[in-house]
N, C-alpha and C positions, 0 to 999 in steps of 0.2 A: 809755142802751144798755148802759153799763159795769156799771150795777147788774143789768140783765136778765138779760146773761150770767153774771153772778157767780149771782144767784138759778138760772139754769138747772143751772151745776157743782153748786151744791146738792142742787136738786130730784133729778139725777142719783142724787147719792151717796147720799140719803135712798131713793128709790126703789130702788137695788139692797141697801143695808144691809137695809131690811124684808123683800125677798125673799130674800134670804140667812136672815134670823131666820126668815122662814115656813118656808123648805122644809126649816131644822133640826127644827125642831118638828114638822111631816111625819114627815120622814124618821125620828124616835124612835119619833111613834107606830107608823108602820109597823113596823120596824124589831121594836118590844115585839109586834106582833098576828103577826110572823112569827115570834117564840121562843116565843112562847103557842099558835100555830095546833097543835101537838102537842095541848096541853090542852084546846083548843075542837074540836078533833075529835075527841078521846076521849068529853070530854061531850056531843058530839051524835050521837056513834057514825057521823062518815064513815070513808070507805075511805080508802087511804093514798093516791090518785089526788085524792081529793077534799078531803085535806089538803093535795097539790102544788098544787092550783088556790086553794086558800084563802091559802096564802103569796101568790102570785102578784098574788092580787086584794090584799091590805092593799098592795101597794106601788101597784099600780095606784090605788085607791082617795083613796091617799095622792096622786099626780100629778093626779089629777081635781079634789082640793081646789085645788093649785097652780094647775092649769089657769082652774079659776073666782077664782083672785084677777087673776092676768094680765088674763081679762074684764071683772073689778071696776074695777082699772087702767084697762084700754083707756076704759072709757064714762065713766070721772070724768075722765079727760083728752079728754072730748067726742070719741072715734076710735070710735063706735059701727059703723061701717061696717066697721070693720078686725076689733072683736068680734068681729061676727056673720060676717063671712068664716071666721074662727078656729074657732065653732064649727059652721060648715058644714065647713070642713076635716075636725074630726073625726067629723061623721057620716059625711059618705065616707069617711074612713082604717078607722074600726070599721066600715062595713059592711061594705066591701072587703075588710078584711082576715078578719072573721071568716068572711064567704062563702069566700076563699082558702086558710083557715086548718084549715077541713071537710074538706078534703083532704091535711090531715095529723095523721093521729087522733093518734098520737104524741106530740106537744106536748102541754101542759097545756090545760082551757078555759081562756078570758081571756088567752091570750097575744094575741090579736088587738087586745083592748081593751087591752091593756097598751101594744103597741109604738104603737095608735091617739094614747094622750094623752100618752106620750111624746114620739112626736114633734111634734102638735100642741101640748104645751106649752113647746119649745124654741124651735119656730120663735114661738108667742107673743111667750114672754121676748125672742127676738130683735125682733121687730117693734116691743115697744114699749120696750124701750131704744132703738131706732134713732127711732124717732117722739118719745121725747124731749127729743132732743139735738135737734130739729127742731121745737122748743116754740115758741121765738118766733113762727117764720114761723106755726106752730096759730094761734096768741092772735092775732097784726095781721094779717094776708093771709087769712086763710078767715073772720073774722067780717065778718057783714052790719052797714054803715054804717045 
């Protein structure tokens, strides 16, 4: 049992070390496609409206990636259930919100999709560190003898 536990600190530390290395790598490219969105809207000739929403979406874009490693995560630690809740979560938060979000022309598009996989990817990250640390009981108590 003394070995499990210790392998579970591990698995812990390794699992958040790679999300931390993922969401820098994220965060860059985004990061580069928002000091460039001037450039790529020059050469495609948008409006400066539709250079705000092009910022907007490389971060977004960038959390969606996050979003689907979290999922990656969830079904290789066999929590397929907890996945697919995750990304039900976010089709209601983006529907929701972009329906909600029509009614204020104001904001950029994609703020809806933005705050959607945001927050769906927090509460992920939350889920499955908390389902981690609750590895054992996964592996002996929920498999079929």
């Amino acid at each position: 049992l003394q070995i499990i536990l210790q392998n579970k600190i591990n698995l812990i530390a390794i699992l958040k070390d790679s999300i931390i290395k993922l969401f820098i790598v994220q965060f860059i490219s985004s990061a580069a496609g928002f000091i460039l969105s001037d450039l790529i809207g020059a050469w495609f000739g948008l409006s400066a409206q539709s250079i705000i929403s092009l910022r907007l979406l490389f971060f977004a874009a960038g959390g969606q990636v996050m979003f689907l490693y979290i999922i990656i995560f969830l079904m290789y630690f066999d929590m397929s259930r907890l996945g697919f809740s995750l990304v039900a979560l976010f089709f209601g938060l983006n529907l929701g919100l972009n329906i909600l979000f029509l009614y204020f022309p104001y904001l950029p598009m994609g703020t809806g999709y933005l705050a959607a996989i945001s927050f769906s990817f927090f509460v992920g990250l939350f889920l499955l560190l908390y389902s981690v640390s609750d590895i054992e009981y996964n592996i002996f108590m929920r498999q079929e003898n």
